[in-house]
C-alpha positions in Angstrom: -3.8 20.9 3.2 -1.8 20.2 0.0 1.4 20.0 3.0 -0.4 17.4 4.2 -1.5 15.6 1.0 2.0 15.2 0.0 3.7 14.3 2.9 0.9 11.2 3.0 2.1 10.7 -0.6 5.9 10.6 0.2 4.7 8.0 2.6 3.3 5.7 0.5 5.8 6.0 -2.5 8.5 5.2 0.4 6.4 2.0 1.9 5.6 0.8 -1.9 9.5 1.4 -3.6 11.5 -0.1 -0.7 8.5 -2.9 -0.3 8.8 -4.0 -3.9 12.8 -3.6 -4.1 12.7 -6.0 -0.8 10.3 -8.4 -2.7 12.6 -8.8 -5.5 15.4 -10.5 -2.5 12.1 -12.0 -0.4 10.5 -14.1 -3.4 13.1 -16.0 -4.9 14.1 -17.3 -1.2 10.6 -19.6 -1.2 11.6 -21.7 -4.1 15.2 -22.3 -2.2 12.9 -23.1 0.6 10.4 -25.8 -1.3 13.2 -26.4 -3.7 14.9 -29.9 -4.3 18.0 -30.7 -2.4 19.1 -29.5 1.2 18.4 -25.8 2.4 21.6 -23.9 2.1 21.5 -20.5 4.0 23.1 -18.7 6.9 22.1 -19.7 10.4 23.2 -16.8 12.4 21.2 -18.3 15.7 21.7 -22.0 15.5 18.4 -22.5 14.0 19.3 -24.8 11.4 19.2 -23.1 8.0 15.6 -24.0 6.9 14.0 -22.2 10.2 16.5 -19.5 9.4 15.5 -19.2 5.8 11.7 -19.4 6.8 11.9 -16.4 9.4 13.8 -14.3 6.6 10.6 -15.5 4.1 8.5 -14.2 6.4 10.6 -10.7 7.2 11.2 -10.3 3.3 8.1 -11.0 2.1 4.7 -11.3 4.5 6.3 -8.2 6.5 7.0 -6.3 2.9 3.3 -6.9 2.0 2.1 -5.6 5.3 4.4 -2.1 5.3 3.1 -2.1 1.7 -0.3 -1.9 2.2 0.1 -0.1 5.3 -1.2 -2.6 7.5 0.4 -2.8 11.3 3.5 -1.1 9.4 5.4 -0.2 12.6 5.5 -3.5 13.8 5.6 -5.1 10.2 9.4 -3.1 10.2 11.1 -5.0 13.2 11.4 -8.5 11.6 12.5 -6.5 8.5 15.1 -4.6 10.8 16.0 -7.2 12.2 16.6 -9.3 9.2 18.8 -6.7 7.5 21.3 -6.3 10.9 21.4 -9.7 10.2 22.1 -9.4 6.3 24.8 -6.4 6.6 26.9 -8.0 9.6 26.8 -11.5 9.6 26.2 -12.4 6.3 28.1 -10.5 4.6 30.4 -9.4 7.5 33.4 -10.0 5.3 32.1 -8.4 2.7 32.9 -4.7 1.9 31.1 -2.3 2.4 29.6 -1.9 -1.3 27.8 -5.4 -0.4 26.7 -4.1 3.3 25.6 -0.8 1.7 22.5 -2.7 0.6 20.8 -3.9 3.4 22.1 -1.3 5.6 20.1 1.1 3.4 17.1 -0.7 3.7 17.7 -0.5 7.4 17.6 3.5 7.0 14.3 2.8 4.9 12.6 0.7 7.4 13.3 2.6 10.3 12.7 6.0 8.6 9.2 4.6 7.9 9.1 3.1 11.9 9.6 6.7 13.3 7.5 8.1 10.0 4.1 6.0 10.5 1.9 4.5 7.1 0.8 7.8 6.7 -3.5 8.3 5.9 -2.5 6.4 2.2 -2.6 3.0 4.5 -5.1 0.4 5.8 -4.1 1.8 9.3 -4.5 5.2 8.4 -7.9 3.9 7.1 -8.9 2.2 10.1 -7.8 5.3 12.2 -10.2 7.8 9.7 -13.0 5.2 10.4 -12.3 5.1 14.1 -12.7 8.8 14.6 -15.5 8.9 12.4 -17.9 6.6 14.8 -16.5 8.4 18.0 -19.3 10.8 17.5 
């Protein structure tokens, strides 16, 4: 029981200290977006660089909030995932590796908490305790 109780904690520190670290790099990027002047940011797809900002807004900062909460959190981690391939080898692939380390451990984070689930701490481990509750 307490085994259990503390893994679900573990869970939700992870999901809340990576998804508030990632905030910190997710926020500032709306006011580039709305700011004045053109959008200056990578565009790794051929995008143009305000789509390419917009889809790393939404990675860094509506996908955070989601594997913070806990809500769809396995599928809230690809865009994130994603993002940080992104980050660590085309962005900075120049870089050393003391500026890739970054994203590529929030890579390990995210897909740590992919394979690990929101835990019961979580609107989906909410919804799943409801669920079984009305089967009977």
């Amino acid at each position: 029981m307490m085994d259990t109780v503390l893994k679900n904690a573990g869970k939700l520190f992870v999901r809340l200290s990576a998804g508030a670290m990632m905030l910190t790099h997710g926020i500032p990027k709306i006011s580039r977006l709305f700011g004045e002047g053109p959008v200056r940011f990578h565009d790794p797809f051929g995008l143009g660089p305000e789509i390419s900002l917009a889809l790393a807004i939404i990675a860094e900062v509506i996908c955070t909030a989601l594997i913070m909460v806990g809500f769809k959190t396995r599928l809230a981690t690809i865009p994130l995932i994603l993002t940080m391939l992104t980050a660590a080898f085309y962005a900075h692939a120049d870089d050393p590796f003391g500026t890739k380390e970054k994203p590529l451990l929030f890579i390990v984070v995210f897909i740590a908490i992919a394979i690990m689930g929101p835990g019961k701490y979580s609107v989906d481990g909410l919804k799943k305790k409801k669920e079984a509750f009305f089967k009977w």
